[in-house]
DRENDO-1510 file (C-alpha; in Angstrom, 1 decimal, always signed):
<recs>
REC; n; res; u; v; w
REC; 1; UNK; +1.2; -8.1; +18.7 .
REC; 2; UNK; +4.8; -6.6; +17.8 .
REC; 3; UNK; +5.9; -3.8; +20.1 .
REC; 4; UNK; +8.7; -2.3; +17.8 .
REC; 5; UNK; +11.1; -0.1; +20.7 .
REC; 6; UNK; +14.2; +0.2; +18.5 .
REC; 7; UNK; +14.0; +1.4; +14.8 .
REC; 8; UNK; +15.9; -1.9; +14.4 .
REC; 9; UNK; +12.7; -4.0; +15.6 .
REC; 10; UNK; +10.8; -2.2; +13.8 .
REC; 11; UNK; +12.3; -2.4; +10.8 .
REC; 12; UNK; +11.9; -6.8; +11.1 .
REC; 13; UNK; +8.3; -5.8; +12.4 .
REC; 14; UNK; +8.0; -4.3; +8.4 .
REC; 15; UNK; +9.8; -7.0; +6.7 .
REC; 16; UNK; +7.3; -9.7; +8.4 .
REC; 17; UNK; +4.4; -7.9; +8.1 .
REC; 18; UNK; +4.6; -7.2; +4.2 .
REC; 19; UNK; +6.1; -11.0; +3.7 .
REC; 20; UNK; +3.0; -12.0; +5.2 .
REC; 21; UNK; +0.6; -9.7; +3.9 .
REC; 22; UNK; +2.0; -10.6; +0.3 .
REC; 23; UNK; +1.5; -14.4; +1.0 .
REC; 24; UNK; -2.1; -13.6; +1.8 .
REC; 25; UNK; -2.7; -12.1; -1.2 .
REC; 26; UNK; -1.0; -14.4; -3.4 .
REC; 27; UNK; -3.2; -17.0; -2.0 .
REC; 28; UNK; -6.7; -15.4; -2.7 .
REC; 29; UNK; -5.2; -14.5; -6.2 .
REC; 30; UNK; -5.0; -17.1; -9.4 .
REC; 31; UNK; -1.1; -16.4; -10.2 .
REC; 32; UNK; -1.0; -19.1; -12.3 .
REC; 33; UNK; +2.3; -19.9; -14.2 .
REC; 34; UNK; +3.2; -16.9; -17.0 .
REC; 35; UNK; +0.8; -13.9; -15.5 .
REC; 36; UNK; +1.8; -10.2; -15.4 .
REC; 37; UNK; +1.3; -8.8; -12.4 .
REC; 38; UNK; +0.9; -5.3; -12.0 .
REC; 39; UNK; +2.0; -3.2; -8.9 .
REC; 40; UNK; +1.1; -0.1; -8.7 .
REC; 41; UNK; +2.2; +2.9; -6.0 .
REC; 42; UNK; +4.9; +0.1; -5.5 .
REC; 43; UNK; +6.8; +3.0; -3.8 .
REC; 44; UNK; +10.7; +1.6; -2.5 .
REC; 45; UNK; +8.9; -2.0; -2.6 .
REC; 46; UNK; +7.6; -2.8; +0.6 .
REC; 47; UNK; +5.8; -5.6; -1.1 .
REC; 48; UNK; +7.1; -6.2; -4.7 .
REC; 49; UNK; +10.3; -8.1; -2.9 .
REC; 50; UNK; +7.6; -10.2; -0.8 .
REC; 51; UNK; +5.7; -10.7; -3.8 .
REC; 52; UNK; +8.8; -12.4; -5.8 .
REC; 53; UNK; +9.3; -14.5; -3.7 .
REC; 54; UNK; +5.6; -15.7; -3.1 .
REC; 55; UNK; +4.4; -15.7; -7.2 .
REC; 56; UNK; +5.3; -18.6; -9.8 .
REC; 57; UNK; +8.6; -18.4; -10.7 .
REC; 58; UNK; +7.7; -17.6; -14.2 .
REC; 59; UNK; +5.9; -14.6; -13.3 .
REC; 60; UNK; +6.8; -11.0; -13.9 .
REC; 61; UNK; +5.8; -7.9; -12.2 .
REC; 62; UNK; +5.7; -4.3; -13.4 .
REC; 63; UNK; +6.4; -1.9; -10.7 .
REC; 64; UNK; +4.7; +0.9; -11.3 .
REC; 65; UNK; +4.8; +4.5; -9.0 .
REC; 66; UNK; +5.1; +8.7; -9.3 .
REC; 67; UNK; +8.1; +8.1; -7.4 .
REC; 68; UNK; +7.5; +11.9; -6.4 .
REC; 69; UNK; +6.8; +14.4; -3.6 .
REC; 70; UNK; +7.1; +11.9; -0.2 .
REC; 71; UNK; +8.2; +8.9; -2.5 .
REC; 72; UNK; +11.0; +10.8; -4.4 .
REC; 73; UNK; +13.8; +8.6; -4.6 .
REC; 74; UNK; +12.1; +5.7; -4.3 .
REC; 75; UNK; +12.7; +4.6; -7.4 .
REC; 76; UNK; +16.9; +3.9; -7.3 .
REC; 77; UNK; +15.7; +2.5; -3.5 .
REC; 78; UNK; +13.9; +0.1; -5.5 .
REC; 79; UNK; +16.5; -1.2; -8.0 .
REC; 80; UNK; +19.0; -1.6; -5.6 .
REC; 81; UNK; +16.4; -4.3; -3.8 .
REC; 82; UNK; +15.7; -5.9; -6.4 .
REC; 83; UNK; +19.3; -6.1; -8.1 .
REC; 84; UNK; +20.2; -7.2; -4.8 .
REC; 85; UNK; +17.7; -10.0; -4.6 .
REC; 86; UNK; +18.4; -11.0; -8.4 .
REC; 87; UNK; +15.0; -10.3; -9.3 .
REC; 88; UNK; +16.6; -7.6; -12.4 .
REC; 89; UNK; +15.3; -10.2; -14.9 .
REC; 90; UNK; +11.6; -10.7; -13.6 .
REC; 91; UNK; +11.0; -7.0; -12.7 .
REC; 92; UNK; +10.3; -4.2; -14.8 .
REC; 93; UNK; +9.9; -0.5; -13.2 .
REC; 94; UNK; +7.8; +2.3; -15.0 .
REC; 95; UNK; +7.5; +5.6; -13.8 .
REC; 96; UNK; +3.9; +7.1; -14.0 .
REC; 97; UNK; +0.8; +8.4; -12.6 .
REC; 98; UNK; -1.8; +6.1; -11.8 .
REC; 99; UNK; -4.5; +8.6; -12.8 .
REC; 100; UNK; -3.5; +8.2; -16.4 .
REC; 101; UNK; -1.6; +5.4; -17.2 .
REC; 102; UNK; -0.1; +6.1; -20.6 .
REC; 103; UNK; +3.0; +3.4; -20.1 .
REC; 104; UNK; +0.4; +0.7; -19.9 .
REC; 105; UNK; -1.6; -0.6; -23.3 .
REC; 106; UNK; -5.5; -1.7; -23.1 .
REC; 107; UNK; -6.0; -5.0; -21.9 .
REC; 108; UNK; -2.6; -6.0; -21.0 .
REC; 109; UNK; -2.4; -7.0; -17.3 .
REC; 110; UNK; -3.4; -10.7; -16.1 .
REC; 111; UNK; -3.2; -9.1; -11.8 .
REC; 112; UNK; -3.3; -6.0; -10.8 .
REC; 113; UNK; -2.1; -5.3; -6.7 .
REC; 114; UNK; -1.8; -1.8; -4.7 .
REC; 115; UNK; -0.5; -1.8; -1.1 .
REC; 116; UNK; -1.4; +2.0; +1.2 .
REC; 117; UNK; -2.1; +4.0; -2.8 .
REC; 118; UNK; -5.9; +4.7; -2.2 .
REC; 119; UNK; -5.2; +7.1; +0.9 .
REC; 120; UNK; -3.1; +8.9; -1.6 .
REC; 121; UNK; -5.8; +10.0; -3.9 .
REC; 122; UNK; -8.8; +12.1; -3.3 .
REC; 123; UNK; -12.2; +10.7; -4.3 .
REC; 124; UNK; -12.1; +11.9; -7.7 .
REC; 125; UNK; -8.6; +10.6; -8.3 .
REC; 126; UNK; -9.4; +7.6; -6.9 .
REC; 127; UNK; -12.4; +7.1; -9.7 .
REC; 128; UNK; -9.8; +8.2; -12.4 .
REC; 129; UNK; -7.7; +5.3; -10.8 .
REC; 130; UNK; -9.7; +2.7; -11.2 .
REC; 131; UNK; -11.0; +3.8; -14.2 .
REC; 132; UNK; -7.6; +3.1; -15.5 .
REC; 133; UNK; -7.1; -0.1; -13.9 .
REC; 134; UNK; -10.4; -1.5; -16.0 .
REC; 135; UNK; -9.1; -0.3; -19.3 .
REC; 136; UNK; -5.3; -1.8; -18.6 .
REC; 137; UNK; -6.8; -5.5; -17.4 .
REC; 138; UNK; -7.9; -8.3; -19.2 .
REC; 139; UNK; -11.0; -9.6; -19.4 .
REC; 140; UNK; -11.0; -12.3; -16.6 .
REC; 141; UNK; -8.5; -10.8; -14.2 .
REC; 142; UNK; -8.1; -10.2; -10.7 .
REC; 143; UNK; -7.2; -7.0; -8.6 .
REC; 144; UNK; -6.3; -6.6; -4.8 .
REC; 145; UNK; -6.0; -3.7; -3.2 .
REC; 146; UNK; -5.0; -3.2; +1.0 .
REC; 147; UNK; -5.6; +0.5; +2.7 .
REC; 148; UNK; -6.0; +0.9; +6.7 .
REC; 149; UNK; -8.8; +0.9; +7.8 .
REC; 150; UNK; -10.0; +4.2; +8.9 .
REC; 151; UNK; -11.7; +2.8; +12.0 .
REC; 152; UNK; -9.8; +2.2; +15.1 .
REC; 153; UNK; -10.1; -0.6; +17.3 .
REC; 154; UNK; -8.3; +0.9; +20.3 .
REC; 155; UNK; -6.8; +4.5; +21.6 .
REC; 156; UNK; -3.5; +3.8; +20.4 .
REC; 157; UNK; -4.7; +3.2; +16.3 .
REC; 158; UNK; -7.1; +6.3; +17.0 .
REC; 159; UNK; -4.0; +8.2; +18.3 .
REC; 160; UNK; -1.9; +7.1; +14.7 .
REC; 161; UNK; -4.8; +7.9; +12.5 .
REC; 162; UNK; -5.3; +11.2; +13.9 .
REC; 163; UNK; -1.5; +11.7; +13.5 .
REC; 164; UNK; -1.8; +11.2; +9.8 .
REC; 165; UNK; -4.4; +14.4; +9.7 .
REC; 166; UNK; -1.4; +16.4; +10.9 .
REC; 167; UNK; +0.7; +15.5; +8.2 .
REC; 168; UNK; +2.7; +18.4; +7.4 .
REC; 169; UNK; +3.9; +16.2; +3.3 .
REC; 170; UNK; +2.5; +18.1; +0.6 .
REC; 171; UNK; +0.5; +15.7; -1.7 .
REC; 172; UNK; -1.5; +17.0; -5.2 .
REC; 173; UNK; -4.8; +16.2; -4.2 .
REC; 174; UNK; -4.5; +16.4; -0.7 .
REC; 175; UNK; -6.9; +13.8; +0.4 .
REC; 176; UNK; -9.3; +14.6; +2.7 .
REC; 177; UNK; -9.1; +11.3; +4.3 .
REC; 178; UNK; -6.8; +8.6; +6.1 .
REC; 179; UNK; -8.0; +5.4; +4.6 .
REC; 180; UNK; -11.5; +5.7; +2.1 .
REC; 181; UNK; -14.0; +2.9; +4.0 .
REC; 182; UNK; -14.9; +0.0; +2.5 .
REC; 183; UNK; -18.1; +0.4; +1.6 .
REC; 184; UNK; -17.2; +3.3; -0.5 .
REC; 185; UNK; -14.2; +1.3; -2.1 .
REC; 186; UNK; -16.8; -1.5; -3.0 .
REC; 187; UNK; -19.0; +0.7; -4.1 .
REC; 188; UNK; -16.7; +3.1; -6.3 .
REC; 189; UNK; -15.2; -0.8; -7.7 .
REC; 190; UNK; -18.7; -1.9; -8.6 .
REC; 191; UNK; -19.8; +1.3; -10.2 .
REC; 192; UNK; -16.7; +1.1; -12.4 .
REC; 193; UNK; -17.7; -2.6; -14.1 .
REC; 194; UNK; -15.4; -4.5; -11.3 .
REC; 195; UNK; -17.6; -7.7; -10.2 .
REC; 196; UNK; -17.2; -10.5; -7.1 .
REC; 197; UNK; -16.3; -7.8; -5.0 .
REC; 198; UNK; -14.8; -9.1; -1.7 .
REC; 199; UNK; -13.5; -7.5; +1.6 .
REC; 200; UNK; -10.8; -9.6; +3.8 .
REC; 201; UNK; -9.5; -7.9; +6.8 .
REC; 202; UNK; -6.1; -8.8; +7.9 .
REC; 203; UNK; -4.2; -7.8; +11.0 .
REC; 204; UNK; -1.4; -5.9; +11.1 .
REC; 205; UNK; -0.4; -6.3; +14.8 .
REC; 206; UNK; +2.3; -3.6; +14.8 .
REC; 207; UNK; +2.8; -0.9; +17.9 .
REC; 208; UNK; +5.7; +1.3; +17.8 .
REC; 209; UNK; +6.3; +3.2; +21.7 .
REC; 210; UNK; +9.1; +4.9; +22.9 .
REC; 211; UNK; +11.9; +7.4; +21.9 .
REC; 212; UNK; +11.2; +5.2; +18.2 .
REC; 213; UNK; +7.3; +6.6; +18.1 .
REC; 214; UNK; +8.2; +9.7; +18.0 .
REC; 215; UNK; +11.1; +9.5; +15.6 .
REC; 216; UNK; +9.0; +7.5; +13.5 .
REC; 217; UNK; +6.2; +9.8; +13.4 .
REC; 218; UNK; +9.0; +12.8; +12.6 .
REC; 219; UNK; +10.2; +11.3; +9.5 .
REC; 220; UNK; +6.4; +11.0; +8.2 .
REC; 221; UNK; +6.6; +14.7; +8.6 .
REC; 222; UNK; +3.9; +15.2; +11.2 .
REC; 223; UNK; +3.4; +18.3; +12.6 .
REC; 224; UNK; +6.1; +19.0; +15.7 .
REC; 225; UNK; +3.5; +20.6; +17.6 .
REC; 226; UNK; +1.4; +17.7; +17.4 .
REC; 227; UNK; +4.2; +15.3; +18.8 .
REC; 228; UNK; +4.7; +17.3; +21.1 .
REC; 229; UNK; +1.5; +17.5; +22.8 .
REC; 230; UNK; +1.2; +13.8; +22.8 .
REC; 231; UNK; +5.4; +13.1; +23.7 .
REC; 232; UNK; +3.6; +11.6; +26.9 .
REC; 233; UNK; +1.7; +9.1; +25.5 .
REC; 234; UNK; +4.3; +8.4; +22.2 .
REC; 235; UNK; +6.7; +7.1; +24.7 .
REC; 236; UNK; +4.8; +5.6; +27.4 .
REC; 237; UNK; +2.1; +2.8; +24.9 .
REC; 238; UNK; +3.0; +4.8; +21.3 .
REC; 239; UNK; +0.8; +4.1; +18.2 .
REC; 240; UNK; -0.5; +1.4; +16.4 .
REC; 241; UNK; -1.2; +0.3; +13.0 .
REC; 242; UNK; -4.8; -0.3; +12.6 .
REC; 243; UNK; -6.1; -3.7; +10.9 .
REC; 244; UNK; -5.7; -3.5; +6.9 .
REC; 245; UNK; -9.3; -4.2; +4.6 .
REC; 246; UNK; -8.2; -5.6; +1.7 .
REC; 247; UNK; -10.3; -5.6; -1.7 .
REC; 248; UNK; -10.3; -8.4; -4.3 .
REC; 249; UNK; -12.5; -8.4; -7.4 .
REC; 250; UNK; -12.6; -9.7; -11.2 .
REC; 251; UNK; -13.0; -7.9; -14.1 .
REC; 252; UNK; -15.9; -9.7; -16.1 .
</recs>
């Protein structure tokens, strides 16, 4: 467990989290030599930096996000990164809804990866989604997709999932949801021609207490009234990050 006090520690406690949740996708993924991987809701990239520097050396990624509404600016964020990391020459960053995918030809993508994008879309965006990814892979490729899971394992994850319900950040859908299950995500995969449909759980191991908790919590835009009537308990044990399931599959 990482108890992240300072904005400082948690900032590390984000950096080693997403190296090694990008390491433990890389290794249930075939990223052979030449592959393009495909990020999508890549957002100020979290785990595209990670993902360089875990993929063949020969691989290229396409970045792909809305880069609106709670991820506006994102995008320059995400240039700067990778400029910084001299990545300019193996990453490529498109601009575009995930919904409908018109910057992305037919059967064109070897792996396709999505970090936190299905808790943005409702149920029906979600099906257009995936839709999408099916037409945009290969035959023969590989997807992975982590979300939260929506079940907590303790008071503290309970007390950060029902913070997300207060979220005061206007999204178009509004999801009615903080993480779709994983049965339904298997199912919805399956229904849409996806095959060898896997769930992996990984731990996050992430609490955030103190005077941080509830500044975190204020730049997610929750509700004040809501951090307020839990101020007690933010700064005394805080919230926690709940356990991620993470979906692989093949497209036959």
């Amino acid at each position: 467990m990482i108890i992240a006090e300072t904005l400082k520690a948690l900032d590390t406690a984000f950096k080693r989290w997403y190296n090694k949740l990008a390491a433990f996708m890389v290794k249930h993924l075939p990223l052979r030599e030449g592959v393009t991987v495909l990020e999508v809701g890549c957002g100020r990239g979290g785990l595209t930096i990670p993902l360089m520097e875990h993929i063949h050396e020969r691989c290229q990624i396409i970045a792909f996000d809305l880069f609106s509404g709670p991820y506006k600016g994102g995008r320059e964020k995400l240039q700067e990164s990778i400029t910084d990391e001299g990545y300019q020459d193996r990453v490529r960053i498109l601009q575009g809804d995930v919904r409908k995918m018109q910057e992305i030809e037919d059967a064109s993508i070897d792996v396709l990866i999505s970090n936190d994008l299905f808790c943005d879309l409702d149920r029906a965006g979600l099906k257009e989604a995936l839709l999408e990814f099916h037409r945009i892979l290969k035959q023969g490729s590989f997807m992975a997709h982590g979300e939260f899971s929506p079940y907590p394992q303790n008071k503290h994850q309970k007390l950060m999932i029902e913070a997300d319900m207060h979220s005061l950040v206007t999204m178009e859908p509004r999801p009615n949801w903080f993480s779709p299950s994983a049965d339904e995500v298997a199912g919805l995969l399956c229904n849409t021609g996806f095959c060898d449909v896997v769930v992996k759980y990984f731990k996050t191991g992430i609490q955030v207490k103190g005077p941080v908790a509830i500044t975190t919590l204020q730049r997610w835009n929750i509700d004040p009234q809501f951090i307020a009537n839990h101020k007690e308990q933010l700064l005394k044990n805080g919230f926690e990050f709940p356990m991620e399931h993470i979906f692989f599959c093949s497209k036959p």
